[in-house]
C-alpha positions in Angstrom: -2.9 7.4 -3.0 -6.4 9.0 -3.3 -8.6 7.9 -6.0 -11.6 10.1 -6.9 -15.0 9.4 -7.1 -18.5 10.7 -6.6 -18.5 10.7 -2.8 -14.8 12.8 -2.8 -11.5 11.1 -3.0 -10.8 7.9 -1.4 -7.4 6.9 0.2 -6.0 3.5 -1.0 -2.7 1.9 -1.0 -1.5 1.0 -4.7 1.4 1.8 -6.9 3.0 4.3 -9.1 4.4 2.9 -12.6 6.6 5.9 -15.1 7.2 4.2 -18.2 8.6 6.1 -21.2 5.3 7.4 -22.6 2.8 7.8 -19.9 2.2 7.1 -15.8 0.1 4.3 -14.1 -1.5 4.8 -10.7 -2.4 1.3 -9.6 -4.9 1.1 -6.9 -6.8 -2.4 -5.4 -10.6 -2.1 -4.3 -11.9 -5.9 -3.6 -10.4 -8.7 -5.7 -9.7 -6.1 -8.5 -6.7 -3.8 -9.9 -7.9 -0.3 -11.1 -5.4 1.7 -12.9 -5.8 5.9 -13.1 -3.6 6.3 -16.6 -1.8 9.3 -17.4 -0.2 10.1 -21.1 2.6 12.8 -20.7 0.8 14.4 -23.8 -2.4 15.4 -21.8 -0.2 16.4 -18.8 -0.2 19.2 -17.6 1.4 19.5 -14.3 3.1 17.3 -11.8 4.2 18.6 -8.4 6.1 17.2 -5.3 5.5 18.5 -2.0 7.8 17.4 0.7 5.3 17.1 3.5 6.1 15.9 7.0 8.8 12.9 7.9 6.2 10.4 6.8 6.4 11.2 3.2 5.5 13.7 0.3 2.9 14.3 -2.1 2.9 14.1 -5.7 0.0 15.8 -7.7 -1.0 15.0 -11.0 -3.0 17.2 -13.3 -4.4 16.7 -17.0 -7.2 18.5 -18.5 -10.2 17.9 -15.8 -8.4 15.4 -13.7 -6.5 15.2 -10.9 -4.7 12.0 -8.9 -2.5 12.3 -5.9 0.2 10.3 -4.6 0.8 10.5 -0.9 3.5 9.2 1.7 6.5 9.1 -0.5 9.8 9.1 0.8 11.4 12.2 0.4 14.1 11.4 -2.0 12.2 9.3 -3.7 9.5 12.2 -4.4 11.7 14.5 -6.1 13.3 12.1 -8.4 10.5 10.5 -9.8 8.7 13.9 -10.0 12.0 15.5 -11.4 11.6 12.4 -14.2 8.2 12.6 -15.1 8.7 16.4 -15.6 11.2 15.9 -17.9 9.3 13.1 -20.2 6.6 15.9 -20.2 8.9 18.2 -21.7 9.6 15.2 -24.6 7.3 15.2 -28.0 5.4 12.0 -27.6 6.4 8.9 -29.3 2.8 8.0 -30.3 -0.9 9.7 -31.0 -2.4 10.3 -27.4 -5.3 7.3 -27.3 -7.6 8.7 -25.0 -9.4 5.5 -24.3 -6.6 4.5 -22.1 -7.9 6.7 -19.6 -9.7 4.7 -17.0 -8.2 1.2 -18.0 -9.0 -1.6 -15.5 -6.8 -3.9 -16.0 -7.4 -6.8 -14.1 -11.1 -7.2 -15.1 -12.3 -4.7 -17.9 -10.1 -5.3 -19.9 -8.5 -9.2 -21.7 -5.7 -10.2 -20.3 -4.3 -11.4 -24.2 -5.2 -11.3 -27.5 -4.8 -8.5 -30.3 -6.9 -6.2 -28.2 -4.8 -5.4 -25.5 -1.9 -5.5 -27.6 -3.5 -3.0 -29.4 -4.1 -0.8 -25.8 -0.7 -1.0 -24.6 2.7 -1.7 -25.4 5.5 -4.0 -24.9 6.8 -2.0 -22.3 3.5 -0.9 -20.6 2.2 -4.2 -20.4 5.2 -5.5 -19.2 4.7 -2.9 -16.2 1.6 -3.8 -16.0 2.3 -7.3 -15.5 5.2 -6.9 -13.3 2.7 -4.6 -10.5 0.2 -7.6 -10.5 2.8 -10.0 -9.9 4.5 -7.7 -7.1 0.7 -7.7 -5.7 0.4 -11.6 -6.0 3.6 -11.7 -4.0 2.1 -9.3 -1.7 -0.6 -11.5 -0.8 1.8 -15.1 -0.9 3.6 -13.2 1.7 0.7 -12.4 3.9 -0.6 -16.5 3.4 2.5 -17.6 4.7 2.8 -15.5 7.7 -1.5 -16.6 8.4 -0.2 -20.0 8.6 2.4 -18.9 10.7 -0.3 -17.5 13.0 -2.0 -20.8 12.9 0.7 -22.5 14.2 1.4 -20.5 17.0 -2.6 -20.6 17.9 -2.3 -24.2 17.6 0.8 -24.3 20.7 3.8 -24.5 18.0 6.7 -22.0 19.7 8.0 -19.3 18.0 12.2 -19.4 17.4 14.1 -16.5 17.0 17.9 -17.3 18.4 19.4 -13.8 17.7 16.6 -11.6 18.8 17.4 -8.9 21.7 14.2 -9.5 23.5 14.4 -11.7 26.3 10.9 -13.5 26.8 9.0 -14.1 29.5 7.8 -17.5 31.4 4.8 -18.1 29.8 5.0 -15.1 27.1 4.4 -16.1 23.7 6.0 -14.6 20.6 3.2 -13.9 17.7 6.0 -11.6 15.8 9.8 -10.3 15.7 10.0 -7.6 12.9 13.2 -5.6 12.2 13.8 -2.1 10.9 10.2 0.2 12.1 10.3 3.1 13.5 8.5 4.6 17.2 6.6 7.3 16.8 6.1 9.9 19.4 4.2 13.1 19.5 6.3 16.3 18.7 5.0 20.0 18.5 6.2 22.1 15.7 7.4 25.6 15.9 4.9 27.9 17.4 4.3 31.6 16.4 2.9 35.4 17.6 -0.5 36.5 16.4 -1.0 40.3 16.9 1.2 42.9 17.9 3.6 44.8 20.3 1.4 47.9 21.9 5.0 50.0 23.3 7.4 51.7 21.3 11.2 50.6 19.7 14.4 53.3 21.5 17.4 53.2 19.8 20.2 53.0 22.9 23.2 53.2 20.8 24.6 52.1 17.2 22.3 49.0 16.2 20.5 48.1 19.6 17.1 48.8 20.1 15.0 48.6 23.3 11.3 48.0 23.3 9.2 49.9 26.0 5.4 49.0 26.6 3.6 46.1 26.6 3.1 43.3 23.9 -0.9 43.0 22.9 0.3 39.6 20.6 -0.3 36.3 21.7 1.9 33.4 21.4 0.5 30.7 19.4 1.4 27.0 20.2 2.7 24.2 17.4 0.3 21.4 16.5 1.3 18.3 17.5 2.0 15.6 15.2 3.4 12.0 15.0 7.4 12.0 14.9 9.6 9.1 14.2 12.4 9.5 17.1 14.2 6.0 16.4 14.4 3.3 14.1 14.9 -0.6 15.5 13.5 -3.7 16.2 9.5 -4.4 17.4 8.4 -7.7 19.3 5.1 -9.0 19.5 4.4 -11.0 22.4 0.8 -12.5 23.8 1.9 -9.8 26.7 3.2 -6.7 25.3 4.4 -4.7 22.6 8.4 -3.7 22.8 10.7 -1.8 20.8 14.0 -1.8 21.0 16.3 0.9 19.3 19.3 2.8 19.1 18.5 5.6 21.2 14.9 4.7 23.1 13.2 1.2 24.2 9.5 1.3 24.5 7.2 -1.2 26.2 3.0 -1.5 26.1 1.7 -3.9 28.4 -1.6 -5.4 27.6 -2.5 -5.6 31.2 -2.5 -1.7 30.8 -3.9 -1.2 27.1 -6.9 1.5 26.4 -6.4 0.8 23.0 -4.9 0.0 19.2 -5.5 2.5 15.8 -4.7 1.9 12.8 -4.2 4.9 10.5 -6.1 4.8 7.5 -4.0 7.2 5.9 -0.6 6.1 6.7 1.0 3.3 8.1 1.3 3.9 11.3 -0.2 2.1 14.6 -1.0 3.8 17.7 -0.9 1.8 21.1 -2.8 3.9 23.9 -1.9 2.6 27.5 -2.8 3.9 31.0 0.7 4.8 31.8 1.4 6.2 29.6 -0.4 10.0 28.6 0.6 10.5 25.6 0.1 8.3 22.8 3.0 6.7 20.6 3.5 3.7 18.6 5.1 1.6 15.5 5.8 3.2 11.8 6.4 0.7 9.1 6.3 0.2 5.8 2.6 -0.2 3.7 4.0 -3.7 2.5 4.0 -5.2 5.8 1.0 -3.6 7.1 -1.2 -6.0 6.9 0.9 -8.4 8.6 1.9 -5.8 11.3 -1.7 -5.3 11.9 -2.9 -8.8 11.5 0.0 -9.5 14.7 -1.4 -7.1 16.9 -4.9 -8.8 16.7 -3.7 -12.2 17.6 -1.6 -11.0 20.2 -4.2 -8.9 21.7 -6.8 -12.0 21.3 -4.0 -14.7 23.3 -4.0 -12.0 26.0 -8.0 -12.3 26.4 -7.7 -16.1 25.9 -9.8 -15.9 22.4 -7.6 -18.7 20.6 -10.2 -20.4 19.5 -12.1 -17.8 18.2 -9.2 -16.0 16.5 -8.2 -19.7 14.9 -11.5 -19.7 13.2 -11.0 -16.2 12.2 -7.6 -16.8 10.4 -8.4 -20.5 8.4 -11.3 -18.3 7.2 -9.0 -15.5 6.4 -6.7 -18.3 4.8 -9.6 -19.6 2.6 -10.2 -16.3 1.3 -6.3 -15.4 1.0 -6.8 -18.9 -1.2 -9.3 -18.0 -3.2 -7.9 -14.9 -4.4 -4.7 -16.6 -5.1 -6.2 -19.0 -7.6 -9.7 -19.2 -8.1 -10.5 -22.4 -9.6 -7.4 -24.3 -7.3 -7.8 -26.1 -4.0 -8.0 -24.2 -0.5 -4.8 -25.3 1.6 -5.6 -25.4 5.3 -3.6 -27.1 7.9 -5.2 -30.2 9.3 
């Protein structure tokens, strides 16, 4: 979602929480939560727009502000702004307390006590609660898969029994993730500027003939990044390969220009010299941190940088620690 500020709006990954009186947007910058809070009372518009294959938008409006939501499934989009149109329609339940607006939950405001009882309700700070926990998984998650990493680094061979890719001598597997999607470049629908210099001649009942030349040009589709398959991505210490229904896909390393991250979406670009076009994996924002974290070992085996990327990661782990519980002891593996 974007979140607004002085310099413009920023793009972060976060949250969307509907209870039955008002709308959280919950955002992370640092080691912090920052929620954007918006009462149906002071609402004044919410709109869905489908977008691309990637996902919609949702816009939110009340008074001076404005908050969008982007990269929402489709389906998804129109119910939840379908919902929240109709709680707008609803007399509220309670006064509007406009010193909601702005709430930072995680720091600004006490976690307990009469005060934030006083802020929010059973149910919203139940909500609220139930997004920080879903973010502390988050970050478990992403712990458990450094160690993973470790392990690997440290010579301990990946297992995966049932998985379609058939490895290598010597290859290495840093990751086996099922369900993303390849992404390909597809131009949309293209168009005429101008217009036709000759004239229309009826030849009979509805047919018409045009004589003369045509002073319009034809104008060209963008191109933009299209999910052609859904399947299963490996991540070797060699290459990248997907494996789907319909296409398989393979970037070597020994061939590799380069990796992008979107910062916008969560997408992954793998540029190769074989390839002239650039494609790569979709997945899902909860597993992008893993997905990217993968491609960075896997790139650093191929250049022999173990040792340097196993300092990186029982750094990574202290932090990931850390943030976990502060005042606890760092687990690293001896």
């Amino acid at each position: 979602m974007e979140v607004p500020g002085a310099g413009g709006a920023t793009p972060r990954r976060g949250s969307v929480v509907v209870t039955d009186r008002r709308v959280f947007l919950q955002t992370q910058r640092g080691g912090e939560f920052e929620v954007q809070n918006f009462a149906f009372g002071p609402l004044t518009e919410c709109n869905y727009t489908p977008g691309s294959a990637l996902g919609g938008t949702i816009e939110f409006v009340a008074d001076d502000r404005r908050a969008r939501v982007t990269q929402i499934l489709k389906d998804d989009g129109a119910r939840i702004a379908a919902l929240i149109r109709q709680q707008m329609t609803r007399p509220p339940a309670v006064p509007f307390d406009p010193s909601l607006f702005g709430t930072n939950l995680h720091k600004d405001q006490p976690s307990s006590g009469p005060d934030r009882k006083r802020r929010l309700s059973k149910k919203e700070r139940a909500a609220a609660e139930a997004a920080e926990a879903a973010e502390r998984a988050q970050k478990e998650e992403l712990r458990q898969y450094i160690l993973n990493l470790i392990r690997v680094l440290e010579g301990e061979e990946g297992t995966a029994p049932d998985w379609p890719l058939m490895v290598r001598p010597g290859e290495r597997m840093v990751a086996a993730i099922p369900g993303p999607g390849l992404f390909e470049p597809r131009r949309g629908p293209g168009h005429y500027e101008g217009k036709s210099a000759g004239v229309s001649v009826p030849v009979g009942g509805r047919l018409h003939v045009r004589l003369g030349q045509s002073a319009g040009t034809f104008v060209q589709g963008e191109e933009n990044p299209t999910i052609i398959d859904t399947g299963n991505v490996s991540i070797t210490s060699q290459r990248v390969v997907f494996q789907g229904e319909k296409y398989t896909r393979e970037w070597e390393f020994s061939k590799l220009i380069g990796v992008m991250h979107y910062s916008d979406r969560p997408l992954t670009a793998i540029q190769v010299s074989n390839r002239q076009k650039t494609s790569g994996i979709a997945y899902t924002q909860e597993i992008s941190a893993i997905f990217q974290l993968a491609m960075t070992v896997a790139v650093a085996m191929f250049r022999g940088e173990d040792d340097e990327m196993l300092s990186e990661l029982r750094e990574e782990l202290a932090r990931q620690d850390t943030q976990l519980d502060p005042g606890g002891r760092l687990s690293l593996p001896n």
